[in-house]
KOLFINU-598355 format. One record per residue (C-alpha): x, y, z; residue in three letters. Coordinates in steps of 0.1 Angstrom, whole numbers, plus 2048, in hexadecimal, padded with zeros to 3 digits. Example, Ala and Ser with C-alpha at 12.3 -4.5 7.8 and 13.67 -1.06 7.14 Angstrom:
<atoms>
<atom <87B; 7D3; 84E>; ALA>;
<atom <889; 7F5; 847>; SER>;
</atoms>
This chain:
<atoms>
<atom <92D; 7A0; 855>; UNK>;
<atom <90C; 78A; 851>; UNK>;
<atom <8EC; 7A0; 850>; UNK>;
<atom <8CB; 794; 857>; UNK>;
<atom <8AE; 7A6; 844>; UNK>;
<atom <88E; 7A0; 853>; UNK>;
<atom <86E; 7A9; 84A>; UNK>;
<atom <84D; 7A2; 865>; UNK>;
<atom <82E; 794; 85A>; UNK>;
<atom <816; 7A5; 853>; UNK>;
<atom <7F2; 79E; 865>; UNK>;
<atom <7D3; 79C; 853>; UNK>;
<atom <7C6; 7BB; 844>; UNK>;
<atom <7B7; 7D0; 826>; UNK>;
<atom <7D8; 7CF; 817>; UNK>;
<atom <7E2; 7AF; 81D>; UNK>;
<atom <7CB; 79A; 807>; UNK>;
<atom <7D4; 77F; 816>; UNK>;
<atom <7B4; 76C; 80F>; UNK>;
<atom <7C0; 772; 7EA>; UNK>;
<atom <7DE; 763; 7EE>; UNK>;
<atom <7CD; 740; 7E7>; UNK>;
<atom <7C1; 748; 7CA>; UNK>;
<atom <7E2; 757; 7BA>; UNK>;
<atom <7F6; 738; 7D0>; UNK>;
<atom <810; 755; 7D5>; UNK>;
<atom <81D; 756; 7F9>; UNK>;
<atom <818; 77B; 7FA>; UNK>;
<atom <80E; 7A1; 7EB>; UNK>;
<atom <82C; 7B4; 7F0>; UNK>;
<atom <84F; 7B6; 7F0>; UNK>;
<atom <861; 7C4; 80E>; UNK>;
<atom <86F; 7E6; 7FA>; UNK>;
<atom <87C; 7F4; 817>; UNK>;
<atom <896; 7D5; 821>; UNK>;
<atom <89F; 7CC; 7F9>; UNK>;
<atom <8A9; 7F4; 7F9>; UNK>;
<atom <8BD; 7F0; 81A>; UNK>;
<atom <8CD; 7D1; 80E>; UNK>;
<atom <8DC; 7E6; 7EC>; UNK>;
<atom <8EB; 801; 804>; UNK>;
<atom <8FF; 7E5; 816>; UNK>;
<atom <925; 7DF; 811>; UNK>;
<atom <928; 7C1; 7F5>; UNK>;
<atom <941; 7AF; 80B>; UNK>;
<atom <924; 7AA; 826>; UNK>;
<atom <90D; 78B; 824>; UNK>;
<atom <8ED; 799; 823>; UNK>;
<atom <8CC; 77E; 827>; UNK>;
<atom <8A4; 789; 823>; UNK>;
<atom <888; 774; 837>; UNK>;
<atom <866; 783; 82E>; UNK>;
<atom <84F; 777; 84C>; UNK>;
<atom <835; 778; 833>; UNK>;
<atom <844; 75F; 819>; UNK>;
<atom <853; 744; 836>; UNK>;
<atom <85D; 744; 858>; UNK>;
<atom <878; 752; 86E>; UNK>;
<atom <88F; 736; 87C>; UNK>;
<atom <8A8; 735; 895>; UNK>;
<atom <8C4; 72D; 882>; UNK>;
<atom <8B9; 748; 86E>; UNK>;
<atom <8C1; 760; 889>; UNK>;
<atom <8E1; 74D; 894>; UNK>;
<atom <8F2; 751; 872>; UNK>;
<atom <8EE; 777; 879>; UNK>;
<atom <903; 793; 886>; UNK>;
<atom <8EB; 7AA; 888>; UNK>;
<atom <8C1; 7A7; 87E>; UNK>;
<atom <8B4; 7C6; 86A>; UNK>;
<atom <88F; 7C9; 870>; UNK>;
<atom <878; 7E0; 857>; UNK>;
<atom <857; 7E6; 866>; UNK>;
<atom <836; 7F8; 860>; UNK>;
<atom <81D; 7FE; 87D>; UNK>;
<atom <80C; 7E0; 87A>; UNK>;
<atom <827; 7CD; 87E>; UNK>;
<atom <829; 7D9; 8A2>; UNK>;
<atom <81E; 7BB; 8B5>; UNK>;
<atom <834; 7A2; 89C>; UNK>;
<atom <853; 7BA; 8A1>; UNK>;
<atom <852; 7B5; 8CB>; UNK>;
<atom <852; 78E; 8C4>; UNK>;
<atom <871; 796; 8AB>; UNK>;
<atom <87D; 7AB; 8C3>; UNK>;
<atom <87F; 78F; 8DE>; UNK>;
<atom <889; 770; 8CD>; UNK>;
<atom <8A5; 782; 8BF>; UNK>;
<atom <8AD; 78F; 8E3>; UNK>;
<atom <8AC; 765; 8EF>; UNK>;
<atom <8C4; 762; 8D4>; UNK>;
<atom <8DC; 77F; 8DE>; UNK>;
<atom <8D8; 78C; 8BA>; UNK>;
<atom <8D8; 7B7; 8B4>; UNK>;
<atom <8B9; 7C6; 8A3>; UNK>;
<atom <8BE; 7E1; 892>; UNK>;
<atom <89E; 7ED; 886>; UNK>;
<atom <88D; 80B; 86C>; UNK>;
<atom <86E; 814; 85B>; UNK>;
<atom <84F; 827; 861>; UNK>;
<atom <84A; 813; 886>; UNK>;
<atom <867; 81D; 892>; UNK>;
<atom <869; 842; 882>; UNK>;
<atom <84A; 84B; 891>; UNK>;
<atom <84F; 840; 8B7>; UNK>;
<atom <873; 83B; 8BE>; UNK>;
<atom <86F; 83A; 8E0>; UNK>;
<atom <854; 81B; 8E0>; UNK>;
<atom <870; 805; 8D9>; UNK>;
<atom <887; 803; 8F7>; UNK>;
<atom <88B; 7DA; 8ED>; UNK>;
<atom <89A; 7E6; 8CB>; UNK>;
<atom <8C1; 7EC; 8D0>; UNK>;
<atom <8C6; 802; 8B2>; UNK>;
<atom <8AF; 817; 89D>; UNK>;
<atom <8AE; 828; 87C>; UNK>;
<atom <899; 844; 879>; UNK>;
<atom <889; 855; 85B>; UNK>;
<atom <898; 851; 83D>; UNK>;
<atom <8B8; 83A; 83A>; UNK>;
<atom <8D0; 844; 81D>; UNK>;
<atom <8DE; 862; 82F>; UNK>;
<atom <8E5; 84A; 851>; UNK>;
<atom <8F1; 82A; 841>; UNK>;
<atom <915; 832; 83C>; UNK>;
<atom <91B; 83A; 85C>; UNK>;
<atom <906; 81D; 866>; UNK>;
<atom <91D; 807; 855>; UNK>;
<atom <93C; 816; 866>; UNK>;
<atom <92F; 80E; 889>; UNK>;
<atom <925; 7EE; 87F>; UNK>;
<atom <949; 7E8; 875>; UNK>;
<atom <956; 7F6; 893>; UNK>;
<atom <93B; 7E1; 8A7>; UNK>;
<atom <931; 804; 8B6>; UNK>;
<atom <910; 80A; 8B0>; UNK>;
<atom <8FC; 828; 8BB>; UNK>;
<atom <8D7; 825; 8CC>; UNK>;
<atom <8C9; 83A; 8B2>; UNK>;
<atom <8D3; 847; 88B>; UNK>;
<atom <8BC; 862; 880>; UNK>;
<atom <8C3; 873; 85C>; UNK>;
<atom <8C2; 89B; 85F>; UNK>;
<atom <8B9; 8A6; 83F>; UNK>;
<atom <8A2; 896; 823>; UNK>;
<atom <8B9; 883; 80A>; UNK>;
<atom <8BA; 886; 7E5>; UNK>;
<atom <8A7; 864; 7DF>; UNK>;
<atom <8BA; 861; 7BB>; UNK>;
<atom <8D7; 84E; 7D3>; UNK>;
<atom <8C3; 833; 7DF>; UNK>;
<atom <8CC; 815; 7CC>; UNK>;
<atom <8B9; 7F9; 7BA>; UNK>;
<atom <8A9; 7E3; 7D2>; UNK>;
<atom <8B8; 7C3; 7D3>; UNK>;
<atom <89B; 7AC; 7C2>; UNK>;
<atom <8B7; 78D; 7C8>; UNK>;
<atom <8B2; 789; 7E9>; UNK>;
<atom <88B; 781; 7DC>; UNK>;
<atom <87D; 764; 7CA>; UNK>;
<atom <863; 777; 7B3>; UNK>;
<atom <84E; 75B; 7B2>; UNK>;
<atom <83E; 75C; 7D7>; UNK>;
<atom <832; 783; 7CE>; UNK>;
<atom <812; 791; 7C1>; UNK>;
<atom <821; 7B2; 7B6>; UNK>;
<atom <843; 7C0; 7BA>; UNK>;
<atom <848; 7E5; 7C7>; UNK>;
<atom <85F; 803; 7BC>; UNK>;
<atom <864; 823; 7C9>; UNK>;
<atom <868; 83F; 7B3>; UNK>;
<atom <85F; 862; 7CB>; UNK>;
<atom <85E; 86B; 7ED>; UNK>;
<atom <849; 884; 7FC>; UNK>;
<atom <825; 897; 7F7>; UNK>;
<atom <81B; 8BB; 7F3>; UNK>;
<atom <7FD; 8B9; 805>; UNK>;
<atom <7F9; 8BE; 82C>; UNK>;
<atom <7D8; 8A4; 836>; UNK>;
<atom <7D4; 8A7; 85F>; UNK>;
<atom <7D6; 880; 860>; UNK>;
<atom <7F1; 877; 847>; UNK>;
<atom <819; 86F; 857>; UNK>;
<atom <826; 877; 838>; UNK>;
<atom <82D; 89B; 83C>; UNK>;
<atom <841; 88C; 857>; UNK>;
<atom <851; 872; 84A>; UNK>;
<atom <859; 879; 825>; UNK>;
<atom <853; 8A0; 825>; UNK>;
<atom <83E; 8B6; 810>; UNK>;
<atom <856; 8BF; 7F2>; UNK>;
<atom <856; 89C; 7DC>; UNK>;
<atom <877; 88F; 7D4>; UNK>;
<atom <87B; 879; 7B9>; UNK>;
<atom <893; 85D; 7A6>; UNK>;
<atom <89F; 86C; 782>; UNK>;
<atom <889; 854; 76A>; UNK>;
<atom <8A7; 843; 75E>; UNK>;
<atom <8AC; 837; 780>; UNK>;
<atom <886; 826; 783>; UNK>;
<atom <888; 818; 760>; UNK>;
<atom <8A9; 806; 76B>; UNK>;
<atom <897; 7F5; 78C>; UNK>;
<atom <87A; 7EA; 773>; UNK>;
<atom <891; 7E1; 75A>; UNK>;
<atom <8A4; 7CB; 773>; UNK>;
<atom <87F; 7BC; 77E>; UNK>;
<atom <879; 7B0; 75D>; UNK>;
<atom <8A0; 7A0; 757>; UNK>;
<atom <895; 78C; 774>; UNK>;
<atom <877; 782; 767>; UNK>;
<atom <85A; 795; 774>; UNK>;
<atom <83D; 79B; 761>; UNK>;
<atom <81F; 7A6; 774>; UNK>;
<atom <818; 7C0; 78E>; UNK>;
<atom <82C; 7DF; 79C>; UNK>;
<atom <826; 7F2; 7B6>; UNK>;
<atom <833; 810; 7B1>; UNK>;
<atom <833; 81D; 7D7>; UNK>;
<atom <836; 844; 7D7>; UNK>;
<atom <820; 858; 7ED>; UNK>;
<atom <814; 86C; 7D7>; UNK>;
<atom <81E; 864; 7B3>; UNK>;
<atom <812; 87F; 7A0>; UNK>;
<atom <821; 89A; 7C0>; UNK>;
<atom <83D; 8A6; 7A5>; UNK>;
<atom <823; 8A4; 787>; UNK>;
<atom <842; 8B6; 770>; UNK>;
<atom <85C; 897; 77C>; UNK>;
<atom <842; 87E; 77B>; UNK>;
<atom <837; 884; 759>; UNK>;
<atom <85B; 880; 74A>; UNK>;
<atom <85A; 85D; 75F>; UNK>;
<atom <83C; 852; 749>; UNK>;
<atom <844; 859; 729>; UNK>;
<atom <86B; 845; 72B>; UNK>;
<atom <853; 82A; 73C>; UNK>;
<atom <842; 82E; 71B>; UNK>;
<atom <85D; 830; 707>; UNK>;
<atom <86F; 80B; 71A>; UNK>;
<atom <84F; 7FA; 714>; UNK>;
<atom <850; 801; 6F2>; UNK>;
<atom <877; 7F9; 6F1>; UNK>;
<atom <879; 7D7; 705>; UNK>;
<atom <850; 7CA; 705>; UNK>;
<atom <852; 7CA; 72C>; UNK>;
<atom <82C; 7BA; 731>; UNK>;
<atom <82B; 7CA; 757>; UNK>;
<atom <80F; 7DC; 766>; UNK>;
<atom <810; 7FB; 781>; UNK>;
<atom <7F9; 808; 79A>; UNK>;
<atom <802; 825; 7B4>; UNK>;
<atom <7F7; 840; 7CC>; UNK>;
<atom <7EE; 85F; 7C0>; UNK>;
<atom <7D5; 880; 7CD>; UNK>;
<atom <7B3; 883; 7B9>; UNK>;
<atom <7BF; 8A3; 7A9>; UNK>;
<atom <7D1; 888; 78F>; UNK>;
<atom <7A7; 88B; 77D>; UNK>;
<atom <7B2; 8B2; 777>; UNK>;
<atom <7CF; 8A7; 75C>; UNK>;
<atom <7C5; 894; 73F>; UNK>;
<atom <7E9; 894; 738>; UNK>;
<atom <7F6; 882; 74D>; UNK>;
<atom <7DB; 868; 753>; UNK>;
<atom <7E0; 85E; 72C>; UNK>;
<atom <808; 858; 737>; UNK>;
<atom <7FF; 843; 756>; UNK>;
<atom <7EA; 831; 740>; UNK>;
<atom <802; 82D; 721>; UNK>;
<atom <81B; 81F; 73B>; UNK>;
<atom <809; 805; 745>; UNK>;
<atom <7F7; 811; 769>; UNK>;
<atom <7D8; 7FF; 772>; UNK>;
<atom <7CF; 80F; 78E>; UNK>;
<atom <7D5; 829; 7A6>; UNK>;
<atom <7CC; 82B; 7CB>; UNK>;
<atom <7BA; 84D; 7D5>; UNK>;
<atom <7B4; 85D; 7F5>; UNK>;
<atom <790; 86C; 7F5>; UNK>;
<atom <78A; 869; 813>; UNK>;
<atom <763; 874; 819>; UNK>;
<atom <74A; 885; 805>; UNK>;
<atom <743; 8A0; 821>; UNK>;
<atom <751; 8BE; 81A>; UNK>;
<atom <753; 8C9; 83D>; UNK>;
<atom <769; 8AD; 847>; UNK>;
<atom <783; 8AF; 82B>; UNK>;
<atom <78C; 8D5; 836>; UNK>;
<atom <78A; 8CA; 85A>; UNK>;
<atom <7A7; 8B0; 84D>; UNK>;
<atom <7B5; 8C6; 835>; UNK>;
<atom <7B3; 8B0; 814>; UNK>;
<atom <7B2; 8D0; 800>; UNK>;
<atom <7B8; 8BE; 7E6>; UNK>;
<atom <795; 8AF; 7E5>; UNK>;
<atom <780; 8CE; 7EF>; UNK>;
<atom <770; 8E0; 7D8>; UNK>;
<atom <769; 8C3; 7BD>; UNK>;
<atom <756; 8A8; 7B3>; UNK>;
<atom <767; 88A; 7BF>; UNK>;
<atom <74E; 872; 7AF>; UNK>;
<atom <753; 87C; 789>; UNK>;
<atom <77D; 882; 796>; UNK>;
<atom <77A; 85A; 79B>; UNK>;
<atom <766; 858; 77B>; UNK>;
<atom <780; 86B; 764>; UNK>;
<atom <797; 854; 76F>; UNK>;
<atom <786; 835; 769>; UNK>;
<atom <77B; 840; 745>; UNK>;
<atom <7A3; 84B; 741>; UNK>;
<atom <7AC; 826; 74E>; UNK>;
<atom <7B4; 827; 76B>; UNK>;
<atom <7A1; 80E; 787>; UNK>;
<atom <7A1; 828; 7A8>; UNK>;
<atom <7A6; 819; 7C9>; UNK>;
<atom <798; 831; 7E0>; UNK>;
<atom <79E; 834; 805>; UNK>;
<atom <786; 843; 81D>; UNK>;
<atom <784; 84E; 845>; UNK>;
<atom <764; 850; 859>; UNK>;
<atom <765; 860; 87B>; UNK>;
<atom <76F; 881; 875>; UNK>;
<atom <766; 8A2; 88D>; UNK>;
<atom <74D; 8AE; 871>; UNK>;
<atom <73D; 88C; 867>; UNK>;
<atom <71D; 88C; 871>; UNK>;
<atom <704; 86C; 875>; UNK>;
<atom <701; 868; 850>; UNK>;
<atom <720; 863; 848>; UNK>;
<atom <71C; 83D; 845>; UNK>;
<atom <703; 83F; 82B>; UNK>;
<atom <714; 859; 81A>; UNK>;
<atom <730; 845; 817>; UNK>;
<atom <720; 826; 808>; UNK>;
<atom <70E; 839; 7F3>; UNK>;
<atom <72B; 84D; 7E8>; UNK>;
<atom <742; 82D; 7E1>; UNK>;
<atom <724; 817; 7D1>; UNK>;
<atom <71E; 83A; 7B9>; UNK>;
<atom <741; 83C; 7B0>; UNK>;
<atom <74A; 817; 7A8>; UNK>;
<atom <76E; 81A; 7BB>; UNK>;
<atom <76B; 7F3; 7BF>; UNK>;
<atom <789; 7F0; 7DB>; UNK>;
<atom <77C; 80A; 7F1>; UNK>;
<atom <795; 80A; 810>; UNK>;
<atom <77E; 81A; 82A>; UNK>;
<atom <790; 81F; 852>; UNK>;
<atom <783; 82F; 873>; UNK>;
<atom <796; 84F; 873>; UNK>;
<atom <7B9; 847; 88F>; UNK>;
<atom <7D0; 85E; 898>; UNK>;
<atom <7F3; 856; 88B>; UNK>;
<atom <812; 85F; 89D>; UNK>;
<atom <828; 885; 890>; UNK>;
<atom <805; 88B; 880>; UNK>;
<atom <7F8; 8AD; 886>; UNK>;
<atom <7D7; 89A; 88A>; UNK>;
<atom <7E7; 889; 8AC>; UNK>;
<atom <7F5; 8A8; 8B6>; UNK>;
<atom <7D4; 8BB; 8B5>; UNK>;
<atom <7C6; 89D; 8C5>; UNK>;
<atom <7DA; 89A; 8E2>; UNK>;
<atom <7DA; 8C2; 8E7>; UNK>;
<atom <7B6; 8BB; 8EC>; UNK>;
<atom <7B7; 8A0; 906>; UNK>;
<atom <7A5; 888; 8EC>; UNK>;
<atom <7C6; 870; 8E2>; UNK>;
<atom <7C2; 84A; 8F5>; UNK>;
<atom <7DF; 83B; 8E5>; UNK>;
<atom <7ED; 82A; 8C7>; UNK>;
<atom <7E0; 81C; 8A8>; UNK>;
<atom <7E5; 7FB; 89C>; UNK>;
<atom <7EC; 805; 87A>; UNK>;
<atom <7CE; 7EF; 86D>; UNK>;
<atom <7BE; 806; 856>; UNK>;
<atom <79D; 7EF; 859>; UNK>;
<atom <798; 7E8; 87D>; UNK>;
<atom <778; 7F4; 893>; UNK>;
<atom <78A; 80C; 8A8>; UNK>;
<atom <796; 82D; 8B0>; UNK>;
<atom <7B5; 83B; 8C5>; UNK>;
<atom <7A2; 85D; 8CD>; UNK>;
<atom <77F; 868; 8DB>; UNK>;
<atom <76B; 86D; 8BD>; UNK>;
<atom <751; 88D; 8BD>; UNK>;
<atom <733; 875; 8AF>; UNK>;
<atom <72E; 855; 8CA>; UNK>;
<atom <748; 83D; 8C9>; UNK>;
<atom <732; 81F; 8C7>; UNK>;
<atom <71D; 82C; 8AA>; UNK>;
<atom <73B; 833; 896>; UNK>;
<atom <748; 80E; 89E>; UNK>;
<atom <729; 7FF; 896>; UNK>;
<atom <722; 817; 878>; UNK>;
<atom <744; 80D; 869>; UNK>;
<atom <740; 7E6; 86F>; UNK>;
<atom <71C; 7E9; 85E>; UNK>;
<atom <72E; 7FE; 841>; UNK>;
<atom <748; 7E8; 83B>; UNK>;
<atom <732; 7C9; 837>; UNK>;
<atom <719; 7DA; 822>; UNK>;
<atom <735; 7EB; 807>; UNK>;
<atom <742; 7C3; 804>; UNK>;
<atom <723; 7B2; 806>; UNK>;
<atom <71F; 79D; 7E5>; UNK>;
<atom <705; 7AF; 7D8>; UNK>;
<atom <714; 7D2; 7DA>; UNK>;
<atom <73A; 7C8; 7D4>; UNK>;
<atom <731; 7B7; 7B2>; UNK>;
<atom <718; 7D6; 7A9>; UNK>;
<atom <734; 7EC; 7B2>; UNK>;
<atom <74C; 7D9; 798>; UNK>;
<atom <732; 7DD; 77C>; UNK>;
<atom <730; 803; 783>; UNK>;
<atom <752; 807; 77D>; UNK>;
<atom <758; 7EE; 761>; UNK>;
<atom <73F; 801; 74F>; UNK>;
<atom <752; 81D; 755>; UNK>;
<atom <774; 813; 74E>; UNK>;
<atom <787; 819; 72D>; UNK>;
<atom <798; 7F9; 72B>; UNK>;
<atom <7B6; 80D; 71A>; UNK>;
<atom <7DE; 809; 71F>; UNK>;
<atom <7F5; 7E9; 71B>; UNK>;
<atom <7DE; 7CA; 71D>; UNK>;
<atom <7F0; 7B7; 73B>; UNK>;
<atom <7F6; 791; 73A>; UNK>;
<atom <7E1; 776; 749>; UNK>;
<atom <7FC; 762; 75C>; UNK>;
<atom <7F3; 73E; 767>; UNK>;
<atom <7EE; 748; 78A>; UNK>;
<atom <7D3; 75F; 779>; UNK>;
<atom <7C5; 73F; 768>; UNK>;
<atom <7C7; 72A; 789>; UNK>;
<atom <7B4; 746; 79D>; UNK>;
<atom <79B; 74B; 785>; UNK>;
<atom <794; 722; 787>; UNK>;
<atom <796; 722; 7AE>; UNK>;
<atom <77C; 741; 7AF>; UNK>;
<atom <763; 729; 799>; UNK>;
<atom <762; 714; 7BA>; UNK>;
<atom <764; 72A; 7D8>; UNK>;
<atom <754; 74A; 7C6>; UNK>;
<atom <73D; 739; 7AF>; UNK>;
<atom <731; 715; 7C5>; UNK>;
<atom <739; 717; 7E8>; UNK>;
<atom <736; 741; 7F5>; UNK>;
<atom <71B; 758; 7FD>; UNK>;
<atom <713; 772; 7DE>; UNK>;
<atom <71A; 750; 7C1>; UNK>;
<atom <6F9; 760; 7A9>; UNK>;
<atom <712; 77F; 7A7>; UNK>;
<atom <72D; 771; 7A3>; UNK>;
<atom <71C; 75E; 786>; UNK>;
<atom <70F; 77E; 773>; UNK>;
<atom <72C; 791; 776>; UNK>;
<atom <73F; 773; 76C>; UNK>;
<atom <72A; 76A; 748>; UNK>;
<atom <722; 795; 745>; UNK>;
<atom <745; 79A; 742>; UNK>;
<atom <74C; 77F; 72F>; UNK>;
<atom <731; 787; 711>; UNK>;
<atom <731; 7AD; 717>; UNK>;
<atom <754; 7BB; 71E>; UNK>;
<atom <767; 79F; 715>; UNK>;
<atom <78C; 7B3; 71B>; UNK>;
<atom <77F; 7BD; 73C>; UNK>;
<atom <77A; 79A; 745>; UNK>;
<atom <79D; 793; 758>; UNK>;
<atom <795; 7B5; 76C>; UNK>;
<atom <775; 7A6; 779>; UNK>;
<atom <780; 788; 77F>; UNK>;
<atom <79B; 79C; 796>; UNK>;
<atom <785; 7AE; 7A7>; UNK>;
<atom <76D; 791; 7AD>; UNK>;
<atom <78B; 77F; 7C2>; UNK>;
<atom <797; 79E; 7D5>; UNK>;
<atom <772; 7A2; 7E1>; UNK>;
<atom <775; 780; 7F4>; UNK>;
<atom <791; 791; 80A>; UNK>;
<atom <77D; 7B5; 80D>; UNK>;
<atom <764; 79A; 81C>; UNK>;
<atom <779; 78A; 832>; UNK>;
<atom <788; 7A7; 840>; UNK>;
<atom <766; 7BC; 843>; UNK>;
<atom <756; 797; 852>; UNK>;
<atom <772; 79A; 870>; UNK>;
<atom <769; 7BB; 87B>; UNK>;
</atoms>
């Protein structure tokens, strides 16, 4: 049986740096976890092949060679998925397709001749009868939440390494917290279930056989949602970069209550994590328990960042306007709450309504739902009538999003937080694509953009003042060209 593995490209958003990619010459930011998983569950007999959209394009005799085409797809892969969808159709090639795309609107997808829904270790062995049999069924939907310490090690040969920024591994499912706008109550459950740390030690462990020294992304959705399981993680992380001198770096997602356990943010540190994204969401009060991010009520979510940078840890912070209970400040709030806090990658969205979120639900009860989201977590729009004027929160959010990356505030936000930083943990390598970036920013960042005088000073301050933070800034400096070209666009 010849299986096709196909992953869509993905368009140009926060996430994507693609206007980074230059710099790094890699071909893309992240691995396709999802399909390199799939892959591992399927018989050995079976000629399995990957094509990442991302990394080259999808031929025809790509699709010929193929028995059947496995698609894995997020929701901004929508629009690419229908001209999948199609061409494989001209070809008389079956999709059968998974992932949170799929999972959350089954029935948008009448194209789509078979579908995988949720969570796929419990359905793939009876996947793989029907395939044998040639009987497939329109639909496979697993019943019960699986024990994730079956799924196997991706397969990372199907990969050349080299075209990647970072590579990703999965090491818990699930959150215990209940926000009105997050689908992951839905689709990963509130009770985390997590790999036995043996298990993620032998993935990484595999990564670096093959070579890979720079970046994981270690893709939980909420890492620290089992603090008990994850803390036994860190410290045989600890204990294998002590044993085999693995010079890899981690970053992950993790809720802001990680600031009230010193603990464990000396482990994530001691293991080599770099950063960590964080939901904070807003500074009002009102609208995080309108949202339910109980999490965040009730505390200082400026010094929470600020623990976390002086523990080590760079926070990426993600933030929603547009909220029932934002009023007309909320804007300058914001800014002033991001520029204050020195969370340099500040991923701020118009609030949208995601499908099997209570937040949609509510929504539509109330007559205020006007259809899907892209999935674009930076784009000027909303898929419900907002309480405040819709045109005011467009334009308020376009104006935001140009001021927080404007030169002068980007670069005055990475001062903030290297000041703030405790440079502490593994020092991480500087590959030559680090060197290479570093000489192409001199050009574009230093000579030929907009913002070249701050560039300049955070260049030579870094350089005389915090020498080991140099490399960070230097980082920082080169994702800000993409945070400008993404804000620029809006």
């Amino acid at each position: 049986m010849n299986i096709l593995l196909v992953y869509p490209p993905t368009p140009d958003t926060f996430w994507s740096f693609k206007h980074v990619l230059p710099f790094v010459s890699k071909r893309s930011t992240f691995p396709p976890l999802g399909l390199l998983t799939i892959a591992a569950m399927l018989p050995p007999d079976w000629q399995t092949r990957l094509v990442d959209m991302n990394i080259r394009p999808l031929k025809d005799e790509d699709l010929l060679w193929a028995d059947y085409v496995m698609v894995s797809a997020m929701v901004v892969h929508k629009e690419a998925v229908a001209h999948l969808t199609e061409r494989c159709h001209n070809l008389g090639k079956p999709i059968i397709a998974g992932g949170p795309l799929f999972s959350t609107r089954p029935d948008a997808f009448p194209g789509v001749d078979h579908l995988v829904l949720g969570e796929a270790e419990p359905v793939m062995p009876q996947l793989i009868s029907d395939i044998r049999k040639g009987a497939l069924e329109r639909a496979y939907a697993a019943t019960d939440r699986p024990d994730v310490s079956a799924s196997p090690t991706p397969r990372w040969d199907l990969l050349n390494l080299e075209h990647y920024v970072t590579m990703a591994v999965q090491f818990s499912r699930g959150c215990p917290f209940d926000c009105e706008f997050c689908d992951i109550p839905h689709m990963s459950g509130h009770v985390p279930r997590a790999k036995k740390p043996a298990q993620l030690i032998a993935e990484l462990d595999d990564l670096r056989r093959r070579g890979w020294k720079d970046m994981v992304f270690v893709v939980d959705d909420n890492f620290i949602g089992n603090k008990r399981v994850t803390k036994e993680l860190l410290r045989e992380m600890i204990a294998w970069r002590k044993r085999t001198r693995a010079p890899m770096g981690f970053l992950t997602e993790a809720s802001a209550n990680l600031a009230d356990d010193p603990e464990l943010c000396s482990l994530m540190v001691q293991a080599g994590f770099k950063k960590v994204f964080v939901g904070i969401e807003t500074p009002s009060a009102q609208s995080l328990e309108e949202c339910r991010k109980l999490q965040n009520c009730g505390r200082d979510l400026v010094a929470a960042v600020q623990t976390l940078q002086k523990a080590g840890l760079e926070v990426m912070g993600g933030f929603i306007v547009g909220f029932d209970s934002d009023g007309p400040d909320i804007f300058k709030r914001q800014f002033e709450f991001i520029q204050r806090s020195g969370v340099v990658t500040a991923m701020v969205g118009l609030l949208n309504a995601l499908p099997e979120t209570r937040l949609y639900r509510r929504l539509m009860n109330e007559g205020r739902l006007e259809g899907d989201t892209t999935g674009n977590n930076t784009e000027a729009r909303l898929n419900f009538k907002p309480r405040l004027n819709r045109e005011f929160l467009i334009d308020g959010y376009r104006d935001l999003m140009k001021r927080l990356y404007e030169p002068r505030n980007y670069y005055r936000r990475i001062r903030t937080f290297l000041k703030r930083q405790n440079p502490a943990g593994p020092r991480l390598r500087v590959s030559r694509s680090d060197m290479v970036a570093f000489v192409k920013s001199l050009w574009l960042l230093g000579v030929w953009h907009r913002g070249r005088i701050g560039y300049w000073r955070l260049c030579i301050g870094s350089l005389l003042v915090r020498p080991r933070q140099f490399p960070k800034a230097m980082e920082l400096a080169i994702m800000g060209y993409h945070f400008r070209r993404v804000a620029k666009k809006l």
